[in-house]
N, C-alpha and C positions, 0 to 999 in steps of 0.2 A: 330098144333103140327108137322105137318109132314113136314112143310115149315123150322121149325127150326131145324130140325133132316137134313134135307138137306144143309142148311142152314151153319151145325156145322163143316158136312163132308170136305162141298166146303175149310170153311176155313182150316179144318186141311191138305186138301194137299196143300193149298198153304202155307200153313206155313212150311209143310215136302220138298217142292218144293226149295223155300227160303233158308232154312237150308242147302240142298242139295247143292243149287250153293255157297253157301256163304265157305262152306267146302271143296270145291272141290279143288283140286291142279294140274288139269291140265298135270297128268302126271311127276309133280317131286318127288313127292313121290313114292318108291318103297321097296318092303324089300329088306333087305341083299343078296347077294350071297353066296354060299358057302363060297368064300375065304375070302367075306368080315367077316360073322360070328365068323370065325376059329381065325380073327386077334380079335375079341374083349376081352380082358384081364376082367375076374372077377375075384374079389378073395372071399375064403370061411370064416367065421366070424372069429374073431379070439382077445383073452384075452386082449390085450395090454399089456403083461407082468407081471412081477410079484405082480404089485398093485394089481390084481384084482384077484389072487391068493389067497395071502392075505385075499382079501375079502371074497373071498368064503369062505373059511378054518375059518375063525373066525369072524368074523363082523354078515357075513349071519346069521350064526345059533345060536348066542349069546342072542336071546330071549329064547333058547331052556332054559337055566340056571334060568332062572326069575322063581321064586316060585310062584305057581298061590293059592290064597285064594278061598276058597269053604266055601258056609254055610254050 
């Protein structure tokens, strides 16, 4: 049992080994810089206009009107 507990280890750093070089970039990957950061543009969610206005305001909650039957 202890051959294969050994056995199991060896493979899993060659496999974490493997993985490691296969991932590696050598250096061209880097994060951002400051100024790069500052230039990246997101924007915050936003309605698409009045459709979905619309929607909210009446469509959404138009199950609310539905008469529910109770025994």
């Amino acid at each position: 049992m202890k051959e294969a507990i050994a056995e199991t280890k060896r493979l899993n750093k060659v496999k974490a080994e493997a993985n490691r070089l296969k991932h590696q970039h050598e250096g061209l990957c880097q994060p951002f810089t400051d100024k790069e950061y500052q230039q990246v543009i997101t924007t915050m969610k936003s309605s698409y206009g009045a459709k979905a206005k619309k929607h909210s305001f009446n469509a959404l909650w138009k199950h609310n009107d539905v008469k529910l039957e109770t025994l």
